[in-house]
C-alpha positions as CSV (number, residue, x, y, z in Angstrom):
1,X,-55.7,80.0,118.9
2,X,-53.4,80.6,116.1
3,X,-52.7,84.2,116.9
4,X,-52.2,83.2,120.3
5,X,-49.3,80.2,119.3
6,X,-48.2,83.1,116.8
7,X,-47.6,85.9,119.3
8,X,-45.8,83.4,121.9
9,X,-43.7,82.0,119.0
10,X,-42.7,85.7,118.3
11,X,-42.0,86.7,121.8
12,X,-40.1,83.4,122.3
13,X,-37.7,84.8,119.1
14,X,-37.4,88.1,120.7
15,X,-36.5,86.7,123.9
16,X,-34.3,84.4,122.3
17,X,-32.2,86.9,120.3
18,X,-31.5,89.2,123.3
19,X,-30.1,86.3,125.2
20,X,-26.2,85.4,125.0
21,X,-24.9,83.3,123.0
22,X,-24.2,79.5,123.9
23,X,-21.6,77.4,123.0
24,X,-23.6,73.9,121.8
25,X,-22.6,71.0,120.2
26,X,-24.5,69.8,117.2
27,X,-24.1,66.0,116.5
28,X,-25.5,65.1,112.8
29,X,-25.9,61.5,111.8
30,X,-26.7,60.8,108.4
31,X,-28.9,57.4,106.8
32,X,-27.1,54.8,104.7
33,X,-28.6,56.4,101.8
34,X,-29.4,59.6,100.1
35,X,-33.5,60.0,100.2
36,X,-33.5,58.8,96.7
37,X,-32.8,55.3,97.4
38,X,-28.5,56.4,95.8
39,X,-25.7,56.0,97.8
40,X,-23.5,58.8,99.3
41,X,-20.4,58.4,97.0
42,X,-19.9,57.3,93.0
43,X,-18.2,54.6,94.1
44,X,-20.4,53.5,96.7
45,X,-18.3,55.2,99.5
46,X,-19.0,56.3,103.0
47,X,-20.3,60.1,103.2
48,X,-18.3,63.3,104.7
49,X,-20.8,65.8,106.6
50,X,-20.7,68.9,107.2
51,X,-23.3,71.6,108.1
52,X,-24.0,75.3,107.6
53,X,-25.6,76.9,110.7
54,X,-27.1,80.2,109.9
55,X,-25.0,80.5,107.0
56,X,-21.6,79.6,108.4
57,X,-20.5,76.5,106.8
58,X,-18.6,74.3,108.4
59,X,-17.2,72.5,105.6
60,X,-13.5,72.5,106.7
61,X,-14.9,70.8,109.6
62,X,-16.0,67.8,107.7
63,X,-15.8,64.3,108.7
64,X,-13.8,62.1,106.3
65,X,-15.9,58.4,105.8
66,X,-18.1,58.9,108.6
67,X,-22.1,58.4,108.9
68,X,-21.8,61.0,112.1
69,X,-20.1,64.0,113.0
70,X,-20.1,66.9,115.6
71,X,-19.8,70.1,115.7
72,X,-19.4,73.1,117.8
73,X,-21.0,75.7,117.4
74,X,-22.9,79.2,119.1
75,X,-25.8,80.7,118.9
76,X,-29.3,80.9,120.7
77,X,-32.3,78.7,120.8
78,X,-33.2,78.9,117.1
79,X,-30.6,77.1,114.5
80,X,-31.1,77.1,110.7
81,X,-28.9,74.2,109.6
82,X,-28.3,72.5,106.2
83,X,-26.5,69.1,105.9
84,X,-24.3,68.2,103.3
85,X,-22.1,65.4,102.1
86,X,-18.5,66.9,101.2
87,X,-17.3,65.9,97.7
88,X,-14.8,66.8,95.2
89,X,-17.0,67.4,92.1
90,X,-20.3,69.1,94.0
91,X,-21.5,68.7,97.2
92,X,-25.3,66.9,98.2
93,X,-27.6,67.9,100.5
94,X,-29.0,65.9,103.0
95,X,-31.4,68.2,104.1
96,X,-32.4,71.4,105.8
97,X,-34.6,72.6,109.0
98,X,-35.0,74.8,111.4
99,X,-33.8,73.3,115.3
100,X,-34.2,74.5,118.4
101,X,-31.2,74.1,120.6
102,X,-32.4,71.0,122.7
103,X,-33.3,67.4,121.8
104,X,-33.4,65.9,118.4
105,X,-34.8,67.9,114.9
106,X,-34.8,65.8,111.7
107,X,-33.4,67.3,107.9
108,X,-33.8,65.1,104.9
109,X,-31.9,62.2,105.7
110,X,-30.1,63.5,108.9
111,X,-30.6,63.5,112.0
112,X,-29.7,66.3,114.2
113,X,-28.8,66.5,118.2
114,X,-28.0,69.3,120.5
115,X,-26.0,68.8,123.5
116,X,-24.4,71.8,125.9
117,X,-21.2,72.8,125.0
118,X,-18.0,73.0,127.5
């Protein structure tokens, strides 16, 4: 059975990686809080997220005092995407996964939508 999800899951990649890519847009809300109970900012202050998708960062992109922002981005079905909180001083991370292009994936403390682009 494993071998069997295994071989799908690698055709499913192949297949994916030969086919154009999409423009999506990736809508990342973020909790209140950090995982660790903290807030966002020293001083208590609202986050400003930004993602890297497949190690493009899209830190000039960020946000400014927002729980949510969106994104647009291109790709296939597969996504690796890190959030982060923009600061001055050094950025956090709100988490990391792997998403495919559809529905809702969950990193750390964000969560992460896909909706077709334009």
């Amino acid at each position: 059975m494993y071998r069997a999800n295994r071989n799908a899951f690698l055709l499913f990649m192949f297949l994916s990686a030969c086919s154009s890519p999409a423009e999506r847009i990736v809508s990342v809300r973020l909790n209140p809080v950090m995982e660790d109970g903290s807030r966002w900012d020293l001083l208590g202050g609202v986050p400003d997220p930004y993602i890297v998708v497949d190690g493009k960062s899209y830190r000039d992109h960020a946000c400014d005092d927002s729980y949510k922002c969106s994104f647009r981005v291109r790709g296939s079905w597969w996504y690796r995407i890190e959030v982060f909180d923009r600061d001055e001083a050094l950025d956090g991370k709100a988490g990391s996964a792997w998403c495919l292009a559809s529905g809702t994936c969950h990193a750390g403390t964000a969560e992460i939508r896909f909706e077709e682009g334009p």
